[in-house]
N, C-alpha and C positions, 0 to 999 in steps of 0.2 A: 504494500500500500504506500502509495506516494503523495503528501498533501502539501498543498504551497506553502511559501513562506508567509505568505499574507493572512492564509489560515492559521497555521502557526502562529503568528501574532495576536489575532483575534481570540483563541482561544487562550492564551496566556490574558488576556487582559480585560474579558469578560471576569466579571464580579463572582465569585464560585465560595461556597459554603458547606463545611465541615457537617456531615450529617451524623458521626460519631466519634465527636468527641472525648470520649472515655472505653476508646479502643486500649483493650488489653498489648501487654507487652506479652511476645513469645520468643525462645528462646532457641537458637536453630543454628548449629554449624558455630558455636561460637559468638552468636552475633545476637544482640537484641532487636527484634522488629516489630514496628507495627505498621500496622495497614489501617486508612481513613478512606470511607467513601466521601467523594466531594460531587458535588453539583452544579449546576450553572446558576445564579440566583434567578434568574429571566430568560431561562429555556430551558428544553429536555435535553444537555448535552451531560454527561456523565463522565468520573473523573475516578482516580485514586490515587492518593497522596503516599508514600513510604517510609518510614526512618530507618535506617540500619545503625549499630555501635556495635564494632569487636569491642568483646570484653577483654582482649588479651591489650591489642595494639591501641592505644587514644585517639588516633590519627587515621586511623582505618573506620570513618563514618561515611553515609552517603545519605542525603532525603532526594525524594524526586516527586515529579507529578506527570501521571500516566492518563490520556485520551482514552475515552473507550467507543468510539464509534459505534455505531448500530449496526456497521458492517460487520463487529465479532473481534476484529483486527484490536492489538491495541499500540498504540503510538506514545512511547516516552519523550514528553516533550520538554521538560528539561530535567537534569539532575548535580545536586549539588554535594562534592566530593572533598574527601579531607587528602592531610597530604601526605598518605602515606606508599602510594605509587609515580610511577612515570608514565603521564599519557602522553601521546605521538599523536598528531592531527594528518593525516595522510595527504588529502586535499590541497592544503598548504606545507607544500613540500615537508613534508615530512617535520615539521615543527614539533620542537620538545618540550612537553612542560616536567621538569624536572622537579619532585614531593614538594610541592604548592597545592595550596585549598585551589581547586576549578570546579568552575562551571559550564556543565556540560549543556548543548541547546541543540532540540531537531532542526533540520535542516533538510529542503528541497534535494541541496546539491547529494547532501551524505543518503539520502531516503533513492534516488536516481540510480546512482550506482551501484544500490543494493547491500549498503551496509547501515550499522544499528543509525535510526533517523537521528540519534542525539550525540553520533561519534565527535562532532567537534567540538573546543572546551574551550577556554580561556582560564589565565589564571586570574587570581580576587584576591584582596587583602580585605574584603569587607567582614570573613568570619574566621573563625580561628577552632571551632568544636563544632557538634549536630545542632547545641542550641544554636547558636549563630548561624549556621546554613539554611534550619528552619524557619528562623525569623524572615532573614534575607528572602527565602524561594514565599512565605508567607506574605510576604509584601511586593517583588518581582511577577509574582500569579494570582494578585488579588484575591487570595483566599482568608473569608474568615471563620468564624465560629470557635476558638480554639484560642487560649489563654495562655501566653509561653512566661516563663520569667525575664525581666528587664534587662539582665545582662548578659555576659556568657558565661557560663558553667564549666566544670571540667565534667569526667566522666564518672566520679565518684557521685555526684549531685544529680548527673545526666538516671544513674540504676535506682536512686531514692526518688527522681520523680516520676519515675516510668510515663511519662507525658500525659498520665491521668487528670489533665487538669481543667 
């Protein structure tokens, strides 16, 4: 499935709201996750939100917000990463983002050629843990309904809140 860039944007920037809030944390591979159904506030378009935190590595977090078309397909359209890898943007000759927090965004170009729609990334100095990626993609994708704390957390604070809030 291939959606424009201009959809892409539209769907990032419609108004979308948190329908479960008090999504449990589960525990899988090491990694704490949860999963949020998200909505459009002013249409039938349908979402899901994600957090992951290794409990081993601090730096090894990611949230993202996932499209779910009607067509069944789903479309990660953005995701936002800690920095405990190296990602490589292929497209742009082979660009390195060497363990820097990025953020990753679908793209027409990357969806055309048949690789994952959100493979290109940029780096960010705007978060530093999950709390802060979540803020940022909370505000980057106009979603609300969901109560984060005001600063940023390490991962000690990150497994006492389990985002039950």
């Amino acid at each position: 499935m291939v959606i424009s860039d201009a959809l892409i944007a539209e769907l990032l920037s419609i108004p979308k709201v948190i329908k479960n809030p008090g999504a449990k944390a589960k525990v899988q591979k090491k990694s704490e996750r949860i999963n949020y159904q998200v909505v459009a506030s002013d249409s039938d378009k349908s979402f899901e939100m994600y957090t992951r935190q290794n409990q081993i590595d601090p730096d090894a977090y990611s949230c993202g917000l996932i499209y779910h078309p009607r067509s069944g397909e789903k479309v990660t359209l953005v995701r936002y990463n800690g920095s405990n890898h190296v990602h490589r943007n292929p497209l742009e000759d082979g660009e390195l983002i060497k363990h820097k927090c990025h953020i990753h965004r679908a793209t027409e170009r990357y969806m055309e050629m048949g690789d994952k729609a959100e493979k290109f990334a940029e780096t960010t100095d705007r978060y530093h843990d999950l709390a802060g990626a979540i803020r940022c993609m909370l505000s980057d994708c106009n979603i609300s309904g969901i109560d984060l704390p005001c600063q940023d957390y390490g991962v000690e604070v990150y497994s006492q809140l389990s985002f039950d809030l």
